[in-house]
C-alpha positions in Angstrom: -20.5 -20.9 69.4 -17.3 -19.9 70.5 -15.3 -21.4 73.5 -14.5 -18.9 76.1 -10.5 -20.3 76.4 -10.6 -19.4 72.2 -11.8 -15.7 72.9 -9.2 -15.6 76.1 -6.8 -16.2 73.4 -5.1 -12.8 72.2 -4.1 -14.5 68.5 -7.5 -15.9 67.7 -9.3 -12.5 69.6 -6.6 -10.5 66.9 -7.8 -12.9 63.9 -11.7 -12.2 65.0 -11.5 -8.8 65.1 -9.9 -8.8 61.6 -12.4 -11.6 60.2 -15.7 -9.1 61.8 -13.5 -5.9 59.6 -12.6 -8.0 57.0 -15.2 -5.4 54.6 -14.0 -2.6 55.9 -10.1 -3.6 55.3 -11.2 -4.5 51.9 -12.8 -1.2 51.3 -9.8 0.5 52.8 -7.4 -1.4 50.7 -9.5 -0.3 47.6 -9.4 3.0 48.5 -5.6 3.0 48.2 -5.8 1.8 44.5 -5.5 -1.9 45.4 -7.3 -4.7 43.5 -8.9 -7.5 45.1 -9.8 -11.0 44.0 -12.2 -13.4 44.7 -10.9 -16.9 45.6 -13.0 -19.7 45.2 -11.3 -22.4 46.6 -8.3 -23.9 48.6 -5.8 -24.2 46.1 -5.7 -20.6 44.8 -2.6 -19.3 45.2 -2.6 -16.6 47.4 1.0 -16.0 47.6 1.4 -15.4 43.6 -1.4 -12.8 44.1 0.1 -11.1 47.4 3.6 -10.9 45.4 1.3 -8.9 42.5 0.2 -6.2 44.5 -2.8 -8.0 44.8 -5.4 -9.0 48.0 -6.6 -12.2 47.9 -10.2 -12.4 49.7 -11.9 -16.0 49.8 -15.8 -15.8 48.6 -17.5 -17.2 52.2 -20.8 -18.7 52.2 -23.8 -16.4 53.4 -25.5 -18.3 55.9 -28.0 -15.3 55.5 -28.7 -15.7 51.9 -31.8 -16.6 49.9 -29.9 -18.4 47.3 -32.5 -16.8 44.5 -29.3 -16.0 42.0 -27.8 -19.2 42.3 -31.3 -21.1 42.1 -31.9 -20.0 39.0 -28.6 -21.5 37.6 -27.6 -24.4 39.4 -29.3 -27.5 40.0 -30.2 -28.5 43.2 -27.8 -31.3 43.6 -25.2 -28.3 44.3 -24.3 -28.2 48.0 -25.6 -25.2 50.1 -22.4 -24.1 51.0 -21.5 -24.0 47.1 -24.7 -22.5 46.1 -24.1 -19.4 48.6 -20.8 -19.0 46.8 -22.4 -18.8 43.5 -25.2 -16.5 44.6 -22.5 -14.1 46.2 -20.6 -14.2 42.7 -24.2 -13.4 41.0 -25.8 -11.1 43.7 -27.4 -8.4 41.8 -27.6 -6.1 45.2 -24.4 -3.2 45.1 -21.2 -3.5 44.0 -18.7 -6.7 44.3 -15.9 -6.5 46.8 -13.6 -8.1 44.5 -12.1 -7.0 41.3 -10.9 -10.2 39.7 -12.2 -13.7 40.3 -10.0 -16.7 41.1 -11.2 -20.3 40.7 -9.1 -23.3 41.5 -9.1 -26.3 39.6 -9.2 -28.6 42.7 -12.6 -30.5 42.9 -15.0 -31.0 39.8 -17.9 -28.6 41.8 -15.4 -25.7 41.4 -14.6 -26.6 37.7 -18.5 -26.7 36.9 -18.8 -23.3 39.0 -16.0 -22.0 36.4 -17.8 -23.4 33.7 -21.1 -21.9 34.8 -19.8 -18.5 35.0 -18.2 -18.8 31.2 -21.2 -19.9 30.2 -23.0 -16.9 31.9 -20.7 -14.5 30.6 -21.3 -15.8 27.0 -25.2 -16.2 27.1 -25.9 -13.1 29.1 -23.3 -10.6 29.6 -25.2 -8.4 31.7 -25.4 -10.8 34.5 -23.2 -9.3 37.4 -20.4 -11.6 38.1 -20.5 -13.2 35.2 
């Protein structure tokens, strides 16, 4: 829940209304001919990608989502918030927001996430995401 002072604040009420947009700014920046990527993780640097031409847009968890993609791959022992982020990567439901996919080499989960989706993309190239 947000604090009333926060959404008093005209900088964080400017960053909320761009976080609620955020798909329509990606599809907008699409339309223009510009390439996304997918970041997973804290370490991707965004500033080598903005200098490219390029948006960076950081693969958010989906509270909402069954986790059925990712299920089928991972093992349990993956955290929720991780597994989300592997089911958005897999989701088999319309098109991906993001051209490219950027995974930082930060913690071991996001290396085995990497690994996962090589893997994926060898074994079963059809998979989307993979």
């Amino acid at each position: 829940m947000l604090r009333q002072c926060a959404l008093e604040n005209p900088a964080f009420k400017k960053l909320l209304d761009i976080w609620l947009d955020r798909d329509d700014r990606v599809s907008a920046f699409r339309a223009d001919g510009g390439k996304v990527v997918g970041c997973l993780g804290c370490d991707v640097p965004e500033e080598y990608l903005l200098a490219g031409g390029l948006l960076p847009l950081r693969i958010a968890p989906d509270p909402e989502s069954d986790l059925s993609a990712a299920d089928e791959v991972l093992e349990a022992c993956f955290d929720p918030m991780v597994r989300s982020q592997f089911d958005r990567i897999l989701r088999r439901d319309g098109p991906k927001p993001w051209d490219y996919l950027a995974v930082s080499n930060s913690t071991d989960v996001l290396v085995r996430l990497y690994l996962y989706i090589r893997e994926l993309r060898r074994t079963e190239p059809e998979t989307p995401g993979a």
